[in-house]
C-alpha positions as CSV (number, residue, x, y, z in Angstrom):
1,X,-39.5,-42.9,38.9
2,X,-37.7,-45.6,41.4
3,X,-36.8,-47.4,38.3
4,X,-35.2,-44.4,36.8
5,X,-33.0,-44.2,39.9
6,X,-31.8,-47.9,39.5
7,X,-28.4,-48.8,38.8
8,X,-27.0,-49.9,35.6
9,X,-27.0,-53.5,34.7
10,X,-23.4,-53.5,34.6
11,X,-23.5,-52.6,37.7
12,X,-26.0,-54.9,39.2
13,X,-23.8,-57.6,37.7
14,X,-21.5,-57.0,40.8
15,X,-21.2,-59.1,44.1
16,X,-22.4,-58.1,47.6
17,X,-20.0,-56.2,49.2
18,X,-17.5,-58.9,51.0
19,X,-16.4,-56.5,54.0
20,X,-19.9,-55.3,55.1
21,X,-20.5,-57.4,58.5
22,X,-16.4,-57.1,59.1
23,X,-17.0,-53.3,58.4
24,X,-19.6,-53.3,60.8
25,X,-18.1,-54.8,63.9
26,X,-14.7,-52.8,62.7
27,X,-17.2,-49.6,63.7
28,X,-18.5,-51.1,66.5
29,X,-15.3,-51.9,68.0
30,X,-13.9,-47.8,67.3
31,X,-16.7,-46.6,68.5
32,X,-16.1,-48.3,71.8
33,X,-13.2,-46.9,72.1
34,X,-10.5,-50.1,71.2
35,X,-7.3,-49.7,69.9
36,X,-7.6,-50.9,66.4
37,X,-4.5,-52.8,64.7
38,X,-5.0,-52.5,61.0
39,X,-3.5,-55.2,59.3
40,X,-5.7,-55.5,56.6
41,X,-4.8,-52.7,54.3
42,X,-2.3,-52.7,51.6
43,X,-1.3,-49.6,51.7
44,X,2.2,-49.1,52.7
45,X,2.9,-46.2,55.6
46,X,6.3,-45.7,54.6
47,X,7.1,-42.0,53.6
48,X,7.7,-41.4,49.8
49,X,11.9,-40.8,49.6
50,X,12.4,-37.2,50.4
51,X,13.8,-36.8,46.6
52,X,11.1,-37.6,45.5
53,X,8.8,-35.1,47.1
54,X,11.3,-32.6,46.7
55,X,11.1,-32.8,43.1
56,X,7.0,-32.7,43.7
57,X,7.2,-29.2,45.2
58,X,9.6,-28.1,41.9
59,X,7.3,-29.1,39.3
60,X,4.4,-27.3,41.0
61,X,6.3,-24.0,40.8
62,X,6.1,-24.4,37.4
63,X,2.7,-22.7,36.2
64,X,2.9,-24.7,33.0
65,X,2.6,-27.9,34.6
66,X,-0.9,-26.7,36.5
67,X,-2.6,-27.1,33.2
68,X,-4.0,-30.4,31.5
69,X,-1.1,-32.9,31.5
70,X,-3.2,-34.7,28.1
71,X,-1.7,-37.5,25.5
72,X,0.0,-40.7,27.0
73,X,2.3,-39.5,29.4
74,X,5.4,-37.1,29.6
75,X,7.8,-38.6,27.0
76,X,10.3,-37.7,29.5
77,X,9.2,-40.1,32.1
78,X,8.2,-43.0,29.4
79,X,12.4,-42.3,28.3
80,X,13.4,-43.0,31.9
81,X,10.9,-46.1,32.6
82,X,12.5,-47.6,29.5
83,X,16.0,-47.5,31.1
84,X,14.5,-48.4,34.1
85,X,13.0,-51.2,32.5
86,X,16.1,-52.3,30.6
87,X,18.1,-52.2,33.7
88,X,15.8,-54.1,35.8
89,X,14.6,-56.7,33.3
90,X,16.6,-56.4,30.5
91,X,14.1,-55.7,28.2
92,X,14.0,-52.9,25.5
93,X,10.9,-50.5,25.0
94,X,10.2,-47.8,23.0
95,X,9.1,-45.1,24.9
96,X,6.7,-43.4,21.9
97,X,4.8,-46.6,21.3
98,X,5.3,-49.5,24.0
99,X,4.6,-47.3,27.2
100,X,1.3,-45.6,28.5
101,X,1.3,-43.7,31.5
102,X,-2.4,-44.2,33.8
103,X,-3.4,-43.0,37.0
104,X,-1.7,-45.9,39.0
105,X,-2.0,-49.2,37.8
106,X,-5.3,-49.7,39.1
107,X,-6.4,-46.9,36.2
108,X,-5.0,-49.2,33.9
109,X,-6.1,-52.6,35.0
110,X,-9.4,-51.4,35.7
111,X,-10.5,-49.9,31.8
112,X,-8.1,-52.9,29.9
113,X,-11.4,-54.7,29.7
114,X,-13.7,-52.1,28.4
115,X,-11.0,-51.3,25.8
116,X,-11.2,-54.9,24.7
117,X,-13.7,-56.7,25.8
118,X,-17.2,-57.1,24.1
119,X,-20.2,-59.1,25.2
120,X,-19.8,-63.0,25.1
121,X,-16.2,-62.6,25.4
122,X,-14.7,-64.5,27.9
123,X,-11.9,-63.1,30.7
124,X,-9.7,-65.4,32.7
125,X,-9.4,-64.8,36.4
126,X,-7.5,-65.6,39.0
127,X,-9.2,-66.5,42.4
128,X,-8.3,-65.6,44.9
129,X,-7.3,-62.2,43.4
130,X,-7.4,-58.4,43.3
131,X,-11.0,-57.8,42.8
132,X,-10.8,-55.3,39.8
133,X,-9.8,-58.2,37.8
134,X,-13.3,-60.0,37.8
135,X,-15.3,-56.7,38.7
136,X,-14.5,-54.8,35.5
137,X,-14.7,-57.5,33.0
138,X,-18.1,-58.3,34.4
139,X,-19.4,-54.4,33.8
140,X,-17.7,-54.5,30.9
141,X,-20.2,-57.6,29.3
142,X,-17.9,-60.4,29.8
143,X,-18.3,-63.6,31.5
144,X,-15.9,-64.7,33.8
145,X,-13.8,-67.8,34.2
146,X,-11.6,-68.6,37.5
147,X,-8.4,-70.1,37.4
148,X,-8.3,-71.6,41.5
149,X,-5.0,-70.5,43.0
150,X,-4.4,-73.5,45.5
151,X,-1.7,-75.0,47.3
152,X,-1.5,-77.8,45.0
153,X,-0.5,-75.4,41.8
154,X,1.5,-73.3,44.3
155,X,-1.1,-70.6,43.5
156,X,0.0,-70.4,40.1
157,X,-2.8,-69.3,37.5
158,X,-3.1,-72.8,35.1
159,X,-5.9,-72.6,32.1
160,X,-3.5,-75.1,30.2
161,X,-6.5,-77.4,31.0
162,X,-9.8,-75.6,30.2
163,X,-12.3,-76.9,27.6
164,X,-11.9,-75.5,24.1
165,X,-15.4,-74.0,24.1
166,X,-13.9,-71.7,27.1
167,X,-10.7,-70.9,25.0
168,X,-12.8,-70.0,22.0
169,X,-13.9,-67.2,23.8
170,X,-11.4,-66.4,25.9
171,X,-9.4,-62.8,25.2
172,X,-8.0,-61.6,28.1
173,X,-5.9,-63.6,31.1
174,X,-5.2,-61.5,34.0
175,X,-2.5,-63.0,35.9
176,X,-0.7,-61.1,39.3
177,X,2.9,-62.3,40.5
178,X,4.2,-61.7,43.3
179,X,1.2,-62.3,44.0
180,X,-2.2,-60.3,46.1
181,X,-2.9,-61.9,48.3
182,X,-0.7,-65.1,48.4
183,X,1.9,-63.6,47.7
184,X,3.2,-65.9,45.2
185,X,6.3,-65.6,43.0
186,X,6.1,-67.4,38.9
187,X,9.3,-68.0,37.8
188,X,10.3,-67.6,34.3
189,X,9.6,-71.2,33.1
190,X,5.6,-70.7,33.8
191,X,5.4,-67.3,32.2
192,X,7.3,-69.2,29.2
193,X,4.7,-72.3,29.3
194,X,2.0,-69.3,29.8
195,X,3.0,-67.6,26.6
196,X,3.6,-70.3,24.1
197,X,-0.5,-71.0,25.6
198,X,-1.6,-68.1,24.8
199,X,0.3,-67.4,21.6
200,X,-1.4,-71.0,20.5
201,X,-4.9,-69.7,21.6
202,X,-5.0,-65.9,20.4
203,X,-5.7,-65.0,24.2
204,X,-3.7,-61.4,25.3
205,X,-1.8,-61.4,28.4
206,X,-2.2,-58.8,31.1
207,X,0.3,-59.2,34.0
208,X,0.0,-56.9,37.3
209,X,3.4,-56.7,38.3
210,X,2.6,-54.1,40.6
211,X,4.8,-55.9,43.5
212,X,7.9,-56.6,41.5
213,X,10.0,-54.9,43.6
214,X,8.9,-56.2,47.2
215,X,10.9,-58.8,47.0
216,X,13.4,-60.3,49.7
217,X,16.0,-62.3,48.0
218,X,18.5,-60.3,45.7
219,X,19.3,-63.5,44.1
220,X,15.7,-64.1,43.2
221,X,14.3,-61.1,41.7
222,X,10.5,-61.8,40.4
223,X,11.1,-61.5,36.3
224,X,8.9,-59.8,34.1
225,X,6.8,-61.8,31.4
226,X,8.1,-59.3,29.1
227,X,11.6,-61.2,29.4
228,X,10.3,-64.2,27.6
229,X,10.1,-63.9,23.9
230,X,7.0,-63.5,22.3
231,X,5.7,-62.1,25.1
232,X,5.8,-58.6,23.3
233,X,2.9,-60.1,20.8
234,X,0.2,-61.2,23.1
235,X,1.0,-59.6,26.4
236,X,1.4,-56.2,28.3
237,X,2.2,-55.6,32.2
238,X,1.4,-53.2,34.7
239,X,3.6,-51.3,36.9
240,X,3.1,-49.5,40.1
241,X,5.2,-46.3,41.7
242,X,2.5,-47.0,44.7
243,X,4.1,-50.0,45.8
244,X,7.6,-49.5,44.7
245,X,7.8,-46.1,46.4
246,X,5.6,-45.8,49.1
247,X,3.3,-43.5,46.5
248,X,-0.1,-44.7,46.7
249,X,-1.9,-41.7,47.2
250,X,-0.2,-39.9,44.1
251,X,-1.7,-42.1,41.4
252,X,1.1,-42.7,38.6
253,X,1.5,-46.3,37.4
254,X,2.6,-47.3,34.0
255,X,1.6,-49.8,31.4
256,X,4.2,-51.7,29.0
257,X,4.3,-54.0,26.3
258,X,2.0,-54.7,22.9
259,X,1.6,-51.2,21.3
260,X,-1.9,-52.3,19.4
261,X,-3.6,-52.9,22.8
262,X,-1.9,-50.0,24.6
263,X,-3.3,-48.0,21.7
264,X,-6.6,-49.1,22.6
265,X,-6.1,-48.5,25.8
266,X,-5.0,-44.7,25.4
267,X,-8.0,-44.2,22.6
268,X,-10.7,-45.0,25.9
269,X,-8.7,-43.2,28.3
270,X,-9.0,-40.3,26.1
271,X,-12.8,-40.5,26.5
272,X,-12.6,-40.8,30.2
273,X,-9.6,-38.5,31.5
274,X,-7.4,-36.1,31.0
275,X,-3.7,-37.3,32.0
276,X,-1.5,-37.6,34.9
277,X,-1.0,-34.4,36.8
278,X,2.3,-33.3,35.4
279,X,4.3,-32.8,38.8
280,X,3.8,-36.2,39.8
281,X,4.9,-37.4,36.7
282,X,8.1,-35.4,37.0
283,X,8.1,-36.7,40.4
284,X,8.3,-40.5,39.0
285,X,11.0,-39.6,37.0
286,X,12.9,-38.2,40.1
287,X,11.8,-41.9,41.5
288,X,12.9,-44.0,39.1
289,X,16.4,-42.5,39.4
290,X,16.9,-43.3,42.9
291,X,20.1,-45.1,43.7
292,X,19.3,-48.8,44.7
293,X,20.3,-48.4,48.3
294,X,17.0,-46.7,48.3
295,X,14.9,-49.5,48.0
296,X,17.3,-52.4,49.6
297,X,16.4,-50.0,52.8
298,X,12.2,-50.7,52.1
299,X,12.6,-54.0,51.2
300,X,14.7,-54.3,54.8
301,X,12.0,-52.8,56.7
302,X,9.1,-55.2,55.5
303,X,11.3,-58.2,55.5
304,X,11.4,-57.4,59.2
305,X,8.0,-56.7,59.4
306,X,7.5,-60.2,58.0
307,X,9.9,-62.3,60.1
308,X,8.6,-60.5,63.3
309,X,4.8,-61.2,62.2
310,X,5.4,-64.7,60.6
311,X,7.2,-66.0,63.6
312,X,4.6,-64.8,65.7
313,X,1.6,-66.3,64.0
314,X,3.4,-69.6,63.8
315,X,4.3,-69.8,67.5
316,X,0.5,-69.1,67.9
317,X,-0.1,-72.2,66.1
318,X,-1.0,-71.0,62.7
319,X,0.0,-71.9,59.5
320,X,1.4,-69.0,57.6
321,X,2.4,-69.7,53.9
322,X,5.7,-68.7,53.1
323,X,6.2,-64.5,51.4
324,X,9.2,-64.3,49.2
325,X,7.5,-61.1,47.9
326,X,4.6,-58.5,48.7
327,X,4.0,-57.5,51.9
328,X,1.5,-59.7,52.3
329,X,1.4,-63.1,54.7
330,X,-1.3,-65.8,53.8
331,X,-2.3,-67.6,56.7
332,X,-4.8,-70.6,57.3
333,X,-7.4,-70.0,59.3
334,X,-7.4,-72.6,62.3
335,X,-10.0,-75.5,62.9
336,X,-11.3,-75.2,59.9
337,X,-12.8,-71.7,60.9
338,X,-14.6,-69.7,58.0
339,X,-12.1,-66.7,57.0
340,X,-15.0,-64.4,58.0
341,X,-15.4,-65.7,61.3
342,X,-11.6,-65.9,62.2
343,X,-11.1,-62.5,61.3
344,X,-14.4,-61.1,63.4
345,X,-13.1,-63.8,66.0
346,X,-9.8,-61.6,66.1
347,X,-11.4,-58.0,65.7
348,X,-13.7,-58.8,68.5
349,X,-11.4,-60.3,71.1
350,X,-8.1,-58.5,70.7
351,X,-9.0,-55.1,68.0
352,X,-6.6,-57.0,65.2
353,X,-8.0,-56.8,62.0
354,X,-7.1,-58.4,58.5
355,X,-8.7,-59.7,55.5
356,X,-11.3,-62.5,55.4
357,X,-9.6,-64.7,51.7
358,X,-13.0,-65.8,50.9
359,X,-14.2,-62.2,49.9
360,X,-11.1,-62.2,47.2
361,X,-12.5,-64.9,45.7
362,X,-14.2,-68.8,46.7
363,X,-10.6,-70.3,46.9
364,X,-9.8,-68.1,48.9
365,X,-11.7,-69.8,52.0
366,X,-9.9,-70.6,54.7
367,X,-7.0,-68.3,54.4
368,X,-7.1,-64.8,56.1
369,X,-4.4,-61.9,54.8
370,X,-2.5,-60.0,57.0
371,X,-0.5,-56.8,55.7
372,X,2.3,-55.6,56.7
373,X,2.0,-52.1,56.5
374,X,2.3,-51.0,60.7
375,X,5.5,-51.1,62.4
376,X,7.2,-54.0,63.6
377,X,5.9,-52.0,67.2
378,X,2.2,-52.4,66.3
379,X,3.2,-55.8,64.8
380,X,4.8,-56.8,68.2
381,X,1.7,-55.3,70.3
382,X,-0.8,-57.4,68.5
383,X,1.0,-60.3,68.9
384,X,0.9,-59.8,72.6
385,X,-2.6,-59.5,72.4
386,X,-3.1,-62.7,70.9
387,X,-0.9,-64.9,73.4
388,X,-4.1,-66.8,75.0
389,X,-5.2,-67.5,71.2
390,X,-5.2,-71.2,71.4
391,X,-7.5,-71.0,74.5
392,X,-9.6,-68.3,73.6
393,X,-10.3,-70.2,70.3
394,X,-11.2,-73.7,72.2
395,X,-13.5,-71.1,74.1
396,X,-15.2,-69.2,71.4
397,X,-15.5,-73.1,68.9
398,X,-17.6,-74.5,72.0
399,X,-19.7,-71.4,72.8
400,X,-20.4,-71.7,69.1
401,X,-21.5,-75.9,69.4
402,X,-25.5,-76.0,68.5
C-alpha cells in the first residue's frame, strides 16, 4: 500500500524545497514574538485602484456572470487588451485568435510546457529565475538546460552558443525581462538577435513580461518581443494585471502572440479549468482603461521604495545591482557569505527577511533579493535595525571560524 501513496514521478523529478530551514527559523523567530520585516515576497501591498474594484462589485450583481465564464476569455476584454497593447507597444493583435485569457500569468506559464512539450524535448531556462519555468517543464518530461544570468552578460539569457545536439532538441526558451529576480531590462536589439536565433533553430519563444510596467524611466519603457518582426512566428508573451495593478490575488493575466501555440494552449486548459470568473474579467477591462496618471502614481511609490532601500543597503556596505524595473533589488551578499546564511544571518539578528538567490537557481549564489513591497516606513525601520551590520557581521564570520 505505501507505494500506492507515492508521488508521481513527475513529481519526484522536483527539487528540495529551497526555503525549508529559512521557513523554519522565519517560525521560530514569530513565535518568539519579533517583529518580522518581510522583504521577501513579491507581492505588491498596494490597493487595486478603487475603479477597478468598483467595477468588481458591478459585475457580481449580474447573476449571469456567477455561472461558468468557459472558452478563451470575454471577447470584450481580449478587444480592449489589443488597444491596450497597440497603445503601449505598438503592436496589432487580433483579439479572436492572438489573445488567451489564463488565470494570471502564472496559469499560463505554468501548462505552456505540457501543451508542448513531450519527453526528450529540451526547454531552455533561465537561472537564476522564476521557478515555474524549470519546475513545469521538468513534470512535464523535458530535460532542462540553464542559460546562467551573470554579471558578465548583464543577466541577459544567451543560448547563441549552446552545442547543436542541445538545439536539436530544444522547443521552448523561457526568457523574463524586466527581469525576477535581477531585475534586468533587454532592450530591443537582444530580443532582435534572440529571434532571428530562434527563427534559425525552430525553438518557440515564451516571454514573461509580467513586469513591463514597473518601470522607472518614461523614456526607457521595457519593449515587448512582439515589437520585433517575426516575433509573431516563433514567440508568444505573457502578461500580468497582478503586477501592473496591484491584483495578485484576483488571478487574470493574458497571453499574446502565435495563434497555433495559443491554440494549444486553450485546447489543455479546456481539460483542466473552466475560465476566468467573469467579474474579474470585467474588472480588467475597467483596468486596462485607467488614465495613465494612474500608474505614473505606482511606479512613484516603488521608485521611492527603491531609492530609500538601495541607499540604505549601500551605506551599509553592500553591493546592490542597479533596478531600472520590478520591484525587486539584487544585492551581493557580503564576504563571500552563502545567500542562505546571509539571509538567516539577517532574520536572526534584526527579524529582516528576503530571498536566499541560490534557491532561484545555482547562479543565483551569492546574491540575496529584497522586495519592495512594505512602505518606505518598514523599509526605513529595518534599515535602522541593521546600522551595526558591518560589526555584527565581523562578529557572527569569527564565531563561525572552525
Amino acid at each position: 500500500m505505501k507505494e500506492k501513496l507515492q508521488p508521481s514521478r513527475r513529481l519526484a523529478k522536483l527539487p528540495p524545497y529551497a526555503f525549508a530551514e529559512i521557513e523554519r527559523t522565519k517560525a521560530r523567530v514569530l513565535e518568539e514574538g519579533v517583529d518580522l520585516i518581510n522583504l521577501s515576497i513579491g507581492d505588491p501591498d498596494l490597493s487595486p485602484p478603487n475603479e477597478v474594484i468598483e467595477s468588481l462589485k458591478e459585475a457580481l450583481k449580474v447573476k449571469e456572470n456567477h455561472r461558468y465564464p468557459m472558452g478563451a476569455g470575454l471577447p470584450a476584454l481580449k478587444e480592449e487588451i489589443a488597444r491596450w497593447f497597440d497603445k503601449r507597444f505598438g503592436v496589432k493583435l487580433d483579439p479572436s485568435r492572438e489573445i488567451l485569457i489564463v488565470w494570471g500569468s502564472k496559469d499560463g506559464l505554468s501548462h505552456l510546457p505540457f501543451s508542448l512539450l513531450d519527453e526528450g524535448d529540451i526547454s531552455l531556462v533561465p537561472n537564476p529565475s522564476y521557478v515555474v519555468y524549470p519546475n513545469c517543464s521538468l513534470m512535464a518530461g523535458a530535460t532542462t538546460v540553464e542559460l546562467p544570468l551573470t554579471e558578465e552578460n548583464n543577466f541577459l539569457a544567451a543560448p547563441f552558443d549552446l552545442d547543436s545536439t542541445i538545439l536539436n532538441k530544444a522547443r521552448l526558451l523561457f526568457i523574463n525581462y524586466p527581469n525576477n529576480p535581477t531585475s534586468a531590462v533587454a532592450t530591443k536589439e537582444y530580443y532582435q538577435k534572440l529571434v532571428s536565433f530562434c527563427q534559425k533553430n525552430d525553438i518557440l519563444i515564451c516571454s514573461d513580461n509580467a513586469y513591463s510596467e514597473l518601470y522607472f524611466d518614461k523614456n526607457n519603457k521595457p519593449p515587448s518581443i512582439l515589437e520585433v518582426e517575426g516575433a509573431k512566428e516563433i514567440g508568444i508573451e505573457f502578461h500580468s494585471f497582478s503586477k501592473t495593478f496591484n491584483m495578485t490575488g484576483w488571478r487574470l493575466g493574458f497571453a499574446v502572440g502565435n495563434e497555433e501555440v495559443l491554440q494549444h494552449l486553450a485546447t489543455f486548459k479546456e481539460n483542466i479549468d473552466s475560465g476566468v470568473f467573469l467579474p474579474v474579467q470585467y474588472a480588467g477591462i475597467q483596468a486596462l482603461r485607467l488614465p495613465d496618471e494612474k500608474q505614473d502614481q505606482n511606479r512613484a511609490i516603488f521608485q521611492k521604495r527603491r531609492d530609500v532601500l538601495a541607499e540604505g543597503l549601500r551605506q551599509l556596505g553592500l553591493e546592490v545591482k542597479p533596478c531600472e524595473a520590478t520591484f525587486y533589488l539584487w544585492v551581493k551578499t557580503p564576504r563571500q557569505m552563502k545567500s542562505v546564511d546571509f539571509v538567516s544571518f539577517l532574520l536572526e539578528k534584526y527579524g529582516v527577511l528576503g530571498i536566499p538567490g541560490g534557491s532561484l537557481g545555482k547562479h543565483g549564489e551569492g546574491y540575496i533579493r529584497f522586495a519592495l513591497t512594505v512602505d518606505v516606513e518598514r523599509i526605513e525601520e529595518a534599515l535602522n535595525r541593521m546600522e551595526d551590520l558591518p560589526g555584527e557581521l565581523d562578529n557572527y564570520l569569527k564565531e563561525k571560524e572552525p
